[in-house]
N, C-alpha and C positions, 0 to 999 in steps of 0.2 A: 514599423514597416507596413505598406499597405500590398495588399493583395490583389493582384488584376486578374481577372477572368479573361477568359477567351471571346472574340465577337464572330460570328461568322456572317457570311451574305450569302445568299440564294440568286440565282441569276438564270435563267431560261435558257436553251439554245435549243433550235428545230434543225435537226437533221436527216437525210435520205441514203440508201442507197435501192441501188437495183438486186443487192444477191439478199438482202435478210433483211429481220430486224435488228439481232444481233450484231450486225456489219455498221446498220445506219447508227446505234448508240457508241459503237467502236468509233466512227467518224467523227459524230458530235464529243465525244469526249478526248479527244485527240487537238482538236480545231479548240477547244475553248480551256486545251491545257497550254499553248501556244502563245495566250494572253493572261491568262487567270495563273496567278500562284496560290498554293496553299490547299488545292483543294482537296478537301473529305470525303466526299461522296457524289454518288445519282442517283438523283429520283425518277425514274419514268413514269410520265405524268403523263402520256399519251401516246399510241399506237395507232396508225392509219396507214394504208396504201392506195397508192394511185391504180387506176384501173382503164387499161383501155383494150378496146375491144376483145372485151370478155377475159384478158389476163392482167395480171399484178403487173405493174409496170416498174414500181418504187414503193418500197418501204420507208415511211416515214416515225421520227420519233420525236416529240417534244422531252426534254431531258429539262430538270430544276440540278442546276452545278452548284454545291455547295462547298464554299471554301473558307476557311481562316482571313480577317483581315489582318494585315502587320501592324506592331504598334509603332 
């Protein structure tokens, strides 16, 4: 009997909101559970906000979605 290990993929999604960062990683994790099965985790791989005249306008967040592939 052979033995299979688990594969997983890593996958990007960039998402925003206007109330947080917390809020914009809630979105993108939300939006890329809608298509992606199986996922494990988030990584936030970046933090940035838009800015215009002189206040935060949007919070942004690059998110790495890691999920299980099926066999």
């Amino acid at each position: 009997m052979r033995s299979e290990g688990r594969v997983a993929r890593i996958t990007e999604v960039i998402s925003g909101s206007p109330k947080s960062f917390e809020d914009a990683i809630i979105v993108g994790f939300r939006r890329a559970s809608k298509t992606l099965r199986g996922i494990t985790g988030l990584r936030v791989k970046e933090q940035r906000a838009r800015v215009e005249d002189g206040k935060i306008v949007e919070f942004r967040v690059t998110l790495e979605v890691i999920f299980v592939l099926e066999s």
